[in-house]
C-alpha positions in Angstrom: 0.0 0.0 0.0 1.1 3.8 -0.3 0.8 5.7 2.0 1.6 9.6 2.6 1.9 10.4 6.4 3.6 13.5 8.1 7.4 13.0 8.5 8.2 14.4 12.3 11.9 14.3 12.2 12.4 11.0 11.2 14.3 10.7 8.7 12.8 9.0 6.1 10.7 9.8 2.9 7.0 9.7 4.6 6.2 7.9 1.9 5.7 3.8 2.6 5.5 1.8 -0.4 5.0 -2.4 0.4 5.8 -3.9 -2.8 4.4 -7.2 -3.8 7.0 -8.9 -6.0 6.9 -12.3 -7.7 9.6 -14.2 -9.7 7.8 -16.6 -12.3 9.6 -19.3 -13.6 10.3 -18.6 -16.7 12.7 -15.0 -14.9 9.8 -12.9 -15.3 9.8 -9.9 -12.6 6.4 -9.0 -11.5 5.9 -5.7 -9.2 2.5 -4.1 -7.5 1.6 -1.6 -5.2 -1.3 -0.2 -4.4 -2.0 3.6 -4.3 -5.9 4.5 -3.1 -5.6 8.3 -4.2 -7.3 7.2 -7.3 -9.7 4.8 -8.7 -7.1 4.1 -11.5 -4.7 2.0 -12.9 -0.9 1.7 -14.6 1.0 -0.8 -15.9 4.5 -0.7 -17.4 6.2 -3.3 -19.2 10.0 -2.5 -19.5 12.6 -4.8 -21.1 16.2 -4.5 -21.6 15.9 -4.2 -25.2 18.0 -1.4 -27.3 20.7 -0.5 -29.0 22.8 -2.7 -27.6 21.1 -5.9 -29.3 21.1 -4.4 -32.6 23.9 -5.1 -35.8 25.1 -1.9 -37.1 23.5 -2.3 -40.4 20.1 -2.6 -38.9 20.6 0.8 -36.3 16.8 2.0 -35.1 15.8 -1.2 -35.8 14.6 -1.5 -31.6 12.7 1.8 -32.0 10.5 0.9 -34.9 9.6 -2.9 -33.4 8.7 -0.7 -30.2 6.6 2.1 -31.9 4.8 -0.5 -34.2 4.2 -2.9 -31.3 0.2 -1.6 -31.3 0.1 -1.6 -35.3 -1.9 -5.1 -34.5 -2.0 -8.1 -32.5 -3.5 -11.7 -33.1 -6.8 -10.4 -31.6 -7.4 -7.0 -32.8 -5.9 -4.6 -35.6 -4.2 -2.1 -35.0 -7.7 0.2 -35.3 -9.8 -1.9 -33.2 -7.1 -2.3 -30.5 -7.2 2.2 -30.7 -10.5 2.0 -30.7 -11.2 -0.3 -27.3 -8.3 1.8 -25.6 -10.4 5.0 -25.9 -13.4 3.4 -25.4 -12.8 3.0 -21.9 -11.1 6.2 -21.4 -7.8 4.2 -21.1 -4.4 5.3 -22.8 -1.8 3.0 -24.8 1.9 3.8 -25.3 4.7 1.6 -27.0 8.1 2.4 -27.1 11.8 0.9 -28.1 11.8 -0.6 -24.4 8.1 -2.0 -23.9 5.1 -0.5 -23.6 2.4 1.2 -20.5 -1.1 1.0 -20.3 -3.7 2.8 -18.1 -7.2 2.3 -17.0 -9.9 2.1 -14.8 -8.6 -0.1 -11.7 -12.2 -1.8 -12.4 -10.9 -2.7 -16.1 -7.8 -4.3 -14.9 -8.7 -7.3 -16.6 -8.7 -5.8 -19.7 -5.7 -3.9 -19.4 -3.2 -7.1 -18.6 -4.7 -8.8 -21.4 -4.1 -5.7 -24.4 -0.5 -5.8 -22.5 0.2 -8.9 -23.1 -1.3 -9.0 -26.3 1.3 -5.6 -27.4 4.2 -7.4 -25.9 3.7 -11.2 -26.8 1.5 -11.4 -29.9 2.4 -8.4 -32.2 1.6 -9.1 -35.5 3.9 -6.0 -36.9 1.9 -6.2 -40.3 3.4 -4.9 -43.1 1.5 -1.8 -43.9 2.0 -0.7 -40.0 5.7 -1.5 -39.9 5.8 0.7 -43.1 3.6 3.6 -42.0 5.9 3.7 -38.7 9.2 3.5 -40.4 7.9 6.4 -42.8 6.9 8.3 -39.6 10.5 7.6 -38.3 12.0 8.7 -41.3 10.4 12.2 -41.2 11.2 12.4 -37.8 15.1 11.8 -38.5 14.8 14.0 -41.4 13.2 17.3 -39.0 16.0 16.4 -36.7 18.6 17.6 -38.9 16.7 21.0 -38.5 17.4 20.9 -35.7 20.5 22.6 -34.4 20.5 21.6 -30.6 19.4 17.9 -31.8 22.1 17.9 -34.6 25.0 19.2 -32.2 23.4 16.4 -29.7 24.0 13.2 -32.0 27.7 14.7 -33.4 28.5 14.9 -29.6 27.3 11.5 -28.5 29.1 9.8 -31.2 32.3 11.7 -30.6 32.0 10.8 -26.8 31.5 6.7 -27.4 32.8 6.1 -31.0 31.9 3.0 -32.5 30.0 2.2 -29.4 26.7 1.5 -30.0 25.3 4.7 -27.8 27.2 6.3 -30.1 24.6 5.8 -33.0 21.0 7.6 -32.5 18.2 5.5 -31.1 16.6 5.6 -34.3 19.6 4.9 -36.3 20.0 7.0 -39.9 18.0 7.7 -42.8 19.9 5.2 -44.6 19.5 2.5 -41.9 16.0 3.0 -41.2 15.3 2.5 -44.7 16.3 -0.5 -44.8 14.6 -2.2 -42.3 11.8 -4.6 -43.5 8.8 -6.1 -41.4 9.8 -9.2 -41.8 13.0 -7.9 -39.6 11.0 -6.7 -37.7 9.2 -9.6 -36.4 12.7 -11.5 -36.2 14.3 -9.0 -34.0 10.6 -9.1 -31.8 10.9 -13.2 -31.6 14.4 -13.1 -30.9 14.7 -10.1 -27.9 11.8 -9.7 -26.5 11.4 -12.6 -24.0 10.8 -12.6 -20.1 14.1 -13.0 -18.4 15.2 -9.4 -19.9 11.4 -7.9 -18.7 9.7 -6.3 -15.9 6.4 -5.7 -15.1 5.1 -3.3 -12.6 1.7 -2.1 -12.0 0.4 0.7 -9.5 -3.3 1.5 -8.8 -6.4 0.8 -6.6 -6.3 -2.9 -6.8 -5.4 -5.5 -4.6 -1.6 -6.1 -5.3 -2.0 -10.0 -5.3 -5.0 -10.2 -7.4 -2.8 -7.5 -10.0 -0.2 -10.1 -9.8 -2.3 -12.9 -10.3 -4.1 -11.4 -13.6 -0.2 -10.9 -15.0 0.8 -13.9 -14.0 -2.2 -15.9 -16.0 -1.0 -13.4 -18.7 2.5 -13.7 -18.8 3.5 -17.0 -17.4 3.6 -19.6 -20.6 6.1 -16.7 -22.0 8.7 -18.8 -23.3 12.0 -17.4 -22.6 15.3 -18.4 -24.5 19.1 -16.3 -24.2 19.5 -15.0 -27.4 23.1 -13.4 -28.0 23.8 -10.1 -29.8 26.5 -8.3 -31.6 29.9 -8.1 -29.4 30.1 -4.9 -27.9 33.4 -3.4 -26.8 33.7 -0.8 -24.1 33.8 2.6 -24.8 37.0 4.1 -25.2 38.4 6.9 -22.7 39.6 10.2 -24.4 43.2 10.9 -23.4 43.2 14.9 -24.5 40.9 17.1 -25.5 38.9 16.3 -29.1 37.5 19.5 -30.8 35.2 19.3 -33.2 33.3 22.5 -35.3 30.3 22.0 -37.3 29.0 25.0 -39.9 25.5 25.2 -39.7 22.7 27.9 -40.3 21.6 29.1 -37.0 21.3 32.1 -34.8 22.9 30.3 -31.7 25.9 28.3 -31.3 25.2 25.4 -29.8 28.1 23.7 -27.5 28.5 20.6 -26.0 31.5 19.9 -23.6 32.0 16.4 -22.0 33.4 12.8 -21.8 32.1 9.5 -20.5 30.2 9.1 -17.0 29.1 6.1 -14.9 26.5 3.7 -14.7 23.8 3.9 -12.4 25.0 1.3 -10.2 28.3 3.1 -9.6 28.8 3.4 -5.6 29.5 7.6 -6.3 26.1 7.8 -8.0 24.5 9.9 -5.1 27.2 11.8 -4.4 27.2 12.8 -7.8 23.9 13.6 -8.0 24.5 16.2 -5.3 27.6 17.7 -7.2 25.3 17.5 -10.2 22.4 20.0 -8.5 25.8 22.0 -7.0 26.9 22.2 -10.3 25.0 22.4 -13.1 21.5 20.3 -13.2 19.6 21.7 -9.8 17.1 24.8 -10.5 18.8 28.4 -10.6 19.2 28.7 -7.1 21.0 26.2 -6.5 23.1 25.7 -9.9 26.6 27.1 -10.0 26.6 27.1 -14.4 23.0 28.7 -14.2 23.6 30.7 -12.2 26.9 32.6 -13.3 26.4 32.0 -16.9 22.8 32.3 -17.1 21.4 34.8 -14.7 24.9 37.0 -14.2 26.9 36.5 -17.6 23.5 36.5 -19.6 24.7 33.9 -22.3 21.7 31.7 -22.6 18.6 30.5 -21.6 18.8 27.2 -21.5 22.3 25.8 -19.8 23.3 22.8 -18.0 25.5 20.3 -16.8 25.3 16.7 -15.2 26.6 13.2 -15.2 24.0 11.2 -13.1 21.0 12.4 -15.9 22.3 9.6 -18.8 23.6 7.1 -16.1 21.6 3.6 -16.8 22.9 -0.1 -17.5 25.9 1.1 -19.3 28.2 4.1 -19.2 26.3 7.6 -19.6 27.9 10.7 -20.1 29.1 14.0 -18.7 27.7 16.8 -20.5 27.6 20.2 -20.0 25.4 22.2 -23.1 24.6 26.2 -24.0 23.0 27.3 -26.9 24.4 30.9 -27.1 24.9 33.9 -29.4 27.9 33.7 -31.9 31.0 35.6 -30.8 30.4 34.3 -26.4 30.6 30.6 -27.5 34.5 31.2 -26.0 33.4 32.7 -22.8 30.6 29.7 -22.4 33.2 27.2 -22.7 35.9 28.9 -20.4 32.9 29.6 -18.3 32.0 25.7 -18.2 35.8 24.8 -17.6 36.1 27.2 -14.8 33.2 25.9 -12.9 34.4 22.2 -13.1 38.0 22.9 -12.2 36.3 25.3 -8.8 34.1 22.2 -7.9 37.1 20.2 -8.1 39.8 22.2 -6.1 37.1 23.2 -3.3 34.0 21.5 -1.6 30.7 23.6 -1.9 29.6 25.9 0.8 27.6 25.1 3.6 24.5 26.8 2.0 25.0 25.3 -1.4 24.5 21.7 0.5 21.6 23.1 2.5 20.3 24.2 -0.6 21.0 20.9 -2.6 19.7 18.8 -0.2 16.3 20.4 0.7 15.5 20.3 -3.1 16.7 16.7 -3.5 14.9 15.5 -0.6 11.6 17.5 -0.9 11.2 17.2 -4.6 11.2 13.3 -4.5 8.2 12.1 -3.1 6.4 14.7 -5.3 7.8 12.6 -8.5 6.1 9.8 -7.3 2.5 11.4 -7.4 1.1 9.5 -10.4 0.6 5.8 -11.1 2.3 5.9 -14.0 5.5 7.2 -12.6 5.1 4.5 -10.0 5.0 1.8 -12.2 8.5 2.9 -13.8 9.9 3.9 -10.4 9.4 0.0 -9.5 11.0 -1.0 -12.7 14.4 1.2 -11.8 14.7 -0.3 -8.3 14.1 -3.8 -9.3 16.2 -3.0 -12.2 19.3 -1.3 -10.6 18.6 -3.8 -6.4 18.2 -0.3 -4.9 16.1 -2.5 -2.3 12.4 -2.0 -1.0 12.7 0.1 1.4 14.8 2.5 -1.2 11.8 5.0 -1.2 12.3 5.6 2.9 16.0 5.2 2.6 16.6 8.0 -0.3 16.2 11.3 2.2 19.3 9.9 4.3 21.1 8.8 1.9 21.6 12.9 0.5 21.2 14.1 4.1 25.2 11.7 4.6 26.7 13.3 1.6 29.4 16.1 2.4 30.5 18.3 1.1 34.2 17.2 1.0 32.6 13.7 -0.6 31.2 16.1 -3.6 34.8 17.6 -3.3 36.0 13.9 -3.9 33.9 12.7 -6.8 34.3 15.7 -8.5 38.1 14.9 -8.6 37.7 11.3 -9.3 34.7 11.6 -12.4 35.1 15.2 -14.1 37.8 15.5 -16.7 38.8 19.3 -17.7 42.1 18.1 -19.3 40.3 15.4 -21.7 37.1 15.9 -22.8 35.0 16.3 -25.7 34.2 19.8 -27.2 31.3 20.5 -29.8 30.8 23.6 -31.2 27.6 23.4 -33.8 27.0 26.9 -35.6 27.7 30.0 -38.1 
């Protein structure tokens, strides 16, 4: 159950979240909660499906299985399953990764069963597969329109190389092209299976009879280990690697960075603070909005952080201004400047204060919605951050010092190698 109660000085979350979990046996991870603030339902289905499983030549291929998983099913069309979706005021979205559904807690029936039909009996017709690629293609081909987007992708493949995180999730014009249904459906038999998924559902219902609906659903999922391209680790830069692209635009757009962690990294929250010191927190609290937004006046929109991309594998630092031409110079020093300070000398005692009253107050707000439940339970199970994570996150910031921001800072930011992207006139 979840439950919101007043937090007098202990020091915990106030929020209590008993999780129901089940393990079927063919690796299947099942999750439920219940939350009574609603008479609704959500469901996520997440599996560790990506680019890493796909060959090269067949880059985006992950993203179009995902977005045409609700082009039809063995029971409905496409239209028909649109149609009973709406119908009962219920909402459908599929994605490279899965897919989440949300209903009436009443309907919950209904709702496991067009799950499982999405994730286990997509047809991925031709015409669908077709009109989604299409879609895709257009999408790639506004991108390059895009100057922040463009300066995004040339950044991310600098930073990993021939990694696969350095191609974009829907791979290129050229690659999407190519990819036929009949691809499709092989990279769908061969990837998605249960031992690489989790389930999680949040809503008024009784967490066991949830788990018992998915389990009726999911459990004759056959699951096999399928094995994917050989993928090497990304390399570390060992200088700086410039890179200047001409482009139409009235900003210059600049990207500055290198390689980060993974989520399961032991610095992650200690990062996260130097992240909200640094560069990610809201203007108050951000050292890079702060001086080169609100005081220098170079941009709007500014940033920096390493714990935003962190996941199964490697993310990366990146620090990003889109700014008039002729102060691109100042932005960078101004970014270079900030990383070396948070490195030589541990943030103030108010900058923690600060840091850690938004951290800590901002996070049970997050968790609001079913729908952001259901994927909250898919990151713990995903990344063992334990049940009683949600309790445990307040004292977890609240141990952080400022000498162990001091610390990371030296140990994970780079400002003699890095990556440095200038996109622009």
């Amino acid at each position: 159950m979840v439950k919101a109660q007043v937090n007098r000085g202990k020091r915990s979350s106030g929020l209590h979240l008993r999780i129901h979990r089940r393990e079927l046996a063919n690796g299947l991870i099942l999750l439920a909660v219940r939350n009574r603030t609603a008479p609704t339902l959500a469901i996520s289905c997440s599996l560790m499906v990506g680019r890493m499983e796909e060959a090269p030549e067949q880059a985006g291929i992950s993203y179009l299985v995902g977005e045409s998983l609700d082009e039809g099913t063995s029971k409905w069309t496409g239209d028909e399953l649109a149609s009973l979706v709406e119908g009962y005021g219920g909402s459908l979205v599929t994605t490279g990764s899965g897919a989440a559904i949300r209903m009436a807690a009443e309907d919950a029936g209904l709702a496991v069963k067009i799950l499982s039909e999405v994730i286990l009996r997509p047809t991925l017709p031709k015409d669908g597969v077709r009109r989604m690629r299409e879609l895709a293609l257009a999408e790639i081909q506004s991108e390059r329109d895009e100057p922040r987007t463009v300066a995004s992708i040339s950044f991310q493949r600098l930073v990993y190389g021939e990694h696969p995180y350095g191609r974009p999730s829907k791979g290129s014009l050229e690659t999407m092209a190519a990819i036929t249904p009949a691809q499709c459906r092989n990279f769908h038999r061969k990837w998605y299976v249960p031992s690489r998924a989790i389930i999680a559902g949040s809503g008024d219902l009784d967490p066991q009879e949830l788990l018992d609906l998915l389990e009726k659903a999911f459990g004759s999922w056959k699951d096999k280990k399928p094995k994917g391209p050989k993928v090497e680790e990304p390399r570390e830069l060992d200088g700086i690697l410039k890179e200047n692209l001409i482009y139409p635009s009235n900003q210059v757009q600049v990207f500055l960075g290198h390689l980060g962690i993974k989520r399961t990294d032991p610095d992650f929250y200690k990062l996260l603070v130097m992240d909200h010191v640094l560069g990610s927190g809201p203007g108050f609290t951000s050292r890079i909005s702060r001086k080169l937004r609100d005081e220098q006046g170079l941009a709007y929109t500014v940033g920096a952080s390493i714990t935003h991309s962190a996941g199964t594998e490697r993310g990366m630092f990146s620090a990003y201004i889109g700014t008039s031409p002729g102060q691109e110079e100042r932005a960078i020093q101004g970014f270079l400047r900030e990383i070396k300070a948070i490195r030589k000398q541990a943030p103030s005692r108010k900058e923690m204060e600060d840091v850690k009253a938004y951290l800590t107050g901002s996070f049970v707000w997050a968790l609001e919605r079913n729908s952001n439940l259901a994927r909250f339970l898919i990151r713990m199970e995903r990344f063992q951050l334990g049940a009683d994570y949600i309790e445990r996150y307040p004292e977890i910031i609240r141990k952080v010092s400022a000498q162990d921001v001091r610390e990371v800072a030296q140990k994970h930011l780079h400002p003699d190698r890095y990556v440095l992207l200038r996109l622009g006139p």
